[in-house]
C-alpha positions in Angstrom: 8.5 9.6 19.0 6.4 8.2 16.0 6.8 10.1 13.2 4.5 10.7 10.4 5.9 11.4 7.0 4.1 12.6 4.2 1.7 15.5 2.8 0.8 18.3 4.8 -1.8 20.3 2.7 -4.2 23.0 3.0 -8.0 21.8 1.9 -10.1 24.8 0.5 -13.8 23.2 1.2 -16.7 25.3 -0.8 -18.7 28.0 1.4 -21.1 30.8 0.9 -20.4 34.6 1.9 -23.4 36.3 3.9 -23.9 38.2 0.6 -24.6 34.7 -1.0 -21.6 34.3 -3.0 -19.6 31.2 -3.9 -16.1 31.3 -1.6 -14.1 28.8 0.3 -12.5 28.4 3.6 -9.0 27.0 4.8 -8.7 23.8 6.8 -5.6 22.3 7.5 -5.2 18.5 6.4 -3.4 15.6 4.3 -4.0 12.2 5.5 0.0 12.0 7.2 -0.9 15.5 8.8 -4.1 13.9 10.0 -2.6 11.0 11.5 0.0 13.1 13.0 -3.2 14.9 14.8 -4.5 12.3 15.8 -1.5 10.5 17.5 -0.6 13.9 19.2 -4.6 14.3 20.6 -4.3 10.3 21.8 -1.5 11.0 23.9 1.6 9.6 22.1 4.3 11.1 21.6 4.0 12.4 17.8 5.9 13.9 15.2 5.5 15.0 11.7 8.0 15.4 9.0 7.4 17.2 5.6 8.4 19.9 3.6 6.5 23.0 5.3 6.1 26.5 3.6 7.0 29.6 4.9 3.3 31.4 3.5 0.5 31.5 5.7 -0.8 28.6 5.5 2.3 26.9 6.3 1.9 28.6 9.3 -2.1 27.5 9.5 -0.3 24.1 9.4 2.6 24.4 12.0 -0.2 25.8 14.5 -2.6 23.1 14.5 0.4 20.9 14.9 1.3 22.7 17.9 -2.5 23.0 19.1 -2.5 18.8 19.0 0.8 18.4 20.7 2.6 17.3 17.5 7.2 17.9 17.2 7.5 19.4 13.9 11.0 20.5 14.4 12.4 17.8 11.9 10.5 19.6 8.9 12.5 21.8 6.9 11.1 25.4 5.7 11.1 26.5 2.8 9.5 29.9 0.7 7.6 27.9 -1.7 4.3 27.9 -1.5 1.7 25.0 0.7 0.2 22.6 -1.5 -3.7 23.8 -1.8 -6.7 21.4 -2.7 -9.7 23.5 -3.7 -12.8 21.1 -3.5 -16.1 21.4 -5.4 -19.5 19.2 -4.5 -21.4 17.9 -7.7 -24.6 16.0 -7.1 -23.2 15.2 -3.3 -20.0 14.2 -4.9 -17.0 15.4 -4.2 -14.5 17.1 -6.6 -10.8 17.7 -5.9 -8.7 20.4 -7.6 -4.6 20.6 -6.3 -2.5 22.3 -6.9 0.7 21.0 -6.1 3.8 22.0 -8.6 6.8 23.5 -6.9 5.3 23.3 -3.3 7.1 23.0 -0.3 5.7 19.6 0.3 6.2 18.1 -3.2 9.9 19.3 -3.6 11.1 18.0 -0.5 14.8 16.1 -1.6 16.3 13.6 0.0 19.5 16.0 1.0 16.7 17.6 3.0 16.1 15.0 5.3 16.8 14.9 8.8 19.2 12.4 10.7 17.2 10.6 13.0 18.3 9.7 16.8 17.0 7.0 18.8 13.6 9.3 20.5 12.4 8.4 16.5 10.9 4.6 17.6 8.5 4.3 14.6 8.2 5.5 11.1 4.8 6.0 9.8 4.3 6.3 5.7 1.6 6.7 3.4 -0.9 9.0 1.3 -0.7 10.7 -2.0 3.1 11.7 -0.9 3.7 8.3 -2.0 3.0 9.5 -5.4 4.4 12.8 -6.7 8.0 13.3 -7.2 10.5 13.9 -5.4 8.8 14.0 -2.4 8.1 10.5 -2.9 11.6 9.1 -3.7 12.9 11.0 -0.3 10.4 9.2 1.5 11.1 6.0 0.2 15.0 6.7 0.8 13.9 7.3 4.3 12.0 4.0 4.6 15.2 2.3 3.1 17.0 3.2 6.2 14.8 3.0 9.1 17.3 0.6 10.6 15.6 -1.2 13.4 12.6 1.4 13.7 9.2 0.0 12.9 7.7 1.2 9.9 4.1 1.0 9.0 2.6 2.4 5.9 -1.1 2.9 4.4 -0.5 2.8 0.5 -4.7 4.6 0.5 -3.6 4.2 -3.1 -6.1 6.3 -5.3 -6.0 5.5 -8.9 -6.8 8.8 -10.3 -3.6 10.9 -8.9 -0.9 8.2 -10.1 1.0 9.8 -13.2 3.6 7.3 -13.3 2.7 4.0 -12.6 5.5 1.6 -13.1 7.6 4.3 -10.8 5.0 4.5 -7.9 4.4 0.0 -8.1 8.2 -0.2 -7.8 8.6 2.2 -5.2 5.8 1.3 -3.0 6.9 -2.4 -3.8 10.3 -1.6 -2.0 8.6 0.2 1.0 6.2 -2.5 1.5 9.1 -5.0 1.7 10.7 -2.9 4.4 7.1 -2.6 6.5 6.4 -4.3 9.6 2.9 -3.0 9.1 0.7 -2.7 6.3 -2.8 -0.9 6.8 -4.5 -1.8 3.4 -8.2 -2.3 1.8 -9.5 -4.9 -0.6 -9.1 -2.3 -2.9 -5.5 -1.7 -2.4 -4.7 -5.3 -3.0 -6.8 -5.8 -6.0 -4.8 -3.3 -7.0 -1.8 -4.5 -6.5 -2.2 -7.8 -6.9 -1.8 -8.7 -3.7 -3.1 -10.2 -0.6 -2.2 -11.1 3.1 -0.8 -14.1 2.9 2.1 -12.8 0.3 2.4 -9.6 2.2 3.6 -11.5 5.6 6.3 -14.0 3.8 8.6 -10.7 4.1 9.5 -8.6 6.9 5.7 -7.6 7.5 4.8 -8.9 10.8 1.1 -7.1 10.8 -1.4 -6.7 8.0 -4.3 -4.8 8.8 -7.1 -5.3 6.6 -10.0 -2.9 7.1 -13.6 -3.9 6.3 -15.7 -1.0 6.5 -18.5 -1.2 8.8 -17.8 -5.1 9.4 -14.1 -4.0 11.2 -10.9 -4.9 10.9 -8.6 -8.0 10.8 -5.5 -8.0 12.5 -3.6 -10.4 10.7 0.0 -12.3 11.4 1.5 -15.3 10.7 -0.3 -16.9 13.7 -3.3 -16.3 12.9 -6.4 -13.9 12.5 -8.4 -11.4 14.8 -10.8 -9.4 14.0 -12.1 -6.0 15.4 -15.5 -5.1 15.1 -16.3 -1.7 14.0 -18.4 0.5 16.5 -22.2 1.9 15.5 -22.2 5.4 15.2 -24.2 7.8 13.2 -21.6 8.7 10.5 -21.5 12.3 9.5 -19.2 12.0 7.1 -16.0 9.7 7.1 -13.0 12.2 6.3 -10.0 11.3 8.6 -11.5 7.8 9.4 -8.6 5.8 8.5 -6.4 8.1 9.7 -7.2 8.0 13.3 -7.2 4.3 13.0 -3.6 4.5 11.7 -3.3 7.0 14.7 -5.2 4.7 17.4 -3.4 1.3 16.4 0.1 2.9 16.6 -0.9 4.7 20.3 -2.3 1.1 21.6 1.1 -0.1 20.5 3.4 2.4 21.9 1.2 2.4 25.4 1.0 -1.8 25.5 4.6 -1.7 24.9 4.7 -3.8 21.6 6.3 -0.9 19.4 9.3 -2.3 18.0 10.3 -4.8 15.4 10.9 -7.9 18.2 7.5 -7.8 20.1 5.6 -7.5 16.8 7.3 -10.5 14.9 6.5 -12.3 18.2 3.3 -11.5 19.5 -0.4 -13.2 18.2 -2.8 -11.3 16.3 -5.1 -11.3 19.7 -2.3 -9.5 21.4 -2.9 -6.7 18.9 -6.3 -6.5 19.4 -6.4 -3.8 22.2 -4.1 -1.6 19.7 -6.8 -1.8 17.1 -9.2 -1.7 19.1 -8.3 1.9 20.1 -8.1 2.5 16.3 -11.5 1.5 15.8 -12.8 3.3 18.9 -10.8 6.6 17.7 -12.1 6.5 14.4 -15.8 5.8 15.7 -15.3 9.3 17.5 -14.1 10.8 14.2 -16.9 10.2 11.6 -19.8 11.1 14.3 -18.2 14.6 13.6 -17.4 16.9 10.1 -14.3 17.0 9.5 -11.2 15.4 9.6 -11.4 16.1 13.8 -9.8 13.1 15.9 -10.9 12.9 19.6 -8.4 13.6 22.8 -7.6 10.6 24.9 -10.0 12.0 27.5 -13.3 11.7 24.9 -12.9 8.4 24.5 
């Protein structure tokens, strides 16, 4: 199983009663929950971990997880209540609200966590779960001992929700130590003050660095491939990175390369078909609204 650990949330996106006033309408999401979707509708064995409410839209949540074939029978339950994000549009743009204190996702505590058995092959990390506390110190204790699981992680780091900077660098320092992949943007390493090169002189044995519409480069320590992105007419580009987090780990798990050995060993061209179903996964997603990955049978 590959599972996916971080937010589950419920996004509240801005609608109009027949009576023409302002309302909003329930979707489930969080970029974690998405890729857990997406792995689940791709055909790979999927599972999501994260502090799930007991309310109703923790149940919204634990039913689309069923509905795309994802195990969420690590996640512990809980009466607080699921973390909302109302969302506004201004001039196109647009505008989060969350609310997040005391939520069954943010207060997950590391005496919470589940022991893992050996069906757990891959650990997959990222998000603004990275960020808010404690959630984010459990998942970094669970990164710490992965043991000889894979671990990939997409820091998506977004400026604007980090409250405690010096606490999320160190901490997502440490995880990307422990990663054997790292999906990250030009913007993530100026961030960081990072790049490539000093992310694979540690255990990292994949950097992915995405490129917008140019791709992706699948990067080791033997060399460069790149992945060209596919031309579709994007309707909007929720969920897009996430299926590609989604795709890549499926092409691994299905070629066979999932684990730490085969990806120290194997040349950046060997990875191609893995990010190549990324890529092809996430094409599907943004010719649609809505965070809404393909099954393995639309592609």
């Amino acid at each position: 199983m590959i599972l996916c650990c971080g937010e589950a949330l419920i996004d509240m996106l801005p609608r109009q009663t027949d009576a023409g006033e302002p309302a909003f309408a329930p979707y489930a999401g969080g970029a974690v929950f998405n890729t857990a979707i997406a792995l689940g509708r791709l055909g790979a064995p999927s599972g999501y971990l994260g502090g799930l409410s007991n309310d109703l839209f923790g149940q919204m949540l634990a039913e689309a997880l069923t509905a795309s074939k994802v195990d969420y029978s690590l996640c512990p339950r809980s009466g607080r209540p699921s973390t909302l994000a109302f969302v506004t549009l201004t001039d196109g743009q647009a505008r989060y609200a969350f609310y997040d204190e005391n939520t069954a996702g943010r207060m997950l505590s590391e005496p919470e966590l589940p022991s893992l058995d050996d069906t757990t092959e891959a650990l997959f990390f990222g998000g603004i779960s990275l960020v808010s506390e404690p959630q984010a110190n459990s998942y970094a204790a669970l990164c710490s001992r992965a043991g000889d699981r894979v671990v990939m992680i997409d820091p998506n780091i977004r400026p604007g929700f980090i409250t405690n900077e010096a606490s999320y660098r160190a901490r997502l320092a440490a995880m990307l130590a422990r990663a054997d992949i790292v999906k990250i943007s030009d913007e993530d390493m100026d961030w960081l003050g990072t790049d490539p090169a000093s992310l694979l002189q540690g255990d990292t044995s994949v950097v992915l660095v995405t490129l917008g519409a140019e791709g992706v480069d699948v990067m080791t320590a033997k060399g460069t491939h790149r992945v060209p992105a596919r031309r579709v007419t994007v309707v909007d580009t929720v969920g897009a990175g996430d299926t590609f987090n989604a795709g890549f780990l499926a092409g691994l798990h299905k070629a066979g390369l999932l684990s730490r050995k085969a990806l120290a060993t194997a040349p950046a061209e060997n990875l191609g078909s893995a990010a190549e179903l990324g890529v092809r996964s996430a094409a599907v997603t943004v010719s649609r609204a809505g965070a809404n990955p393909p099954w393995e049978h639309e592609l």
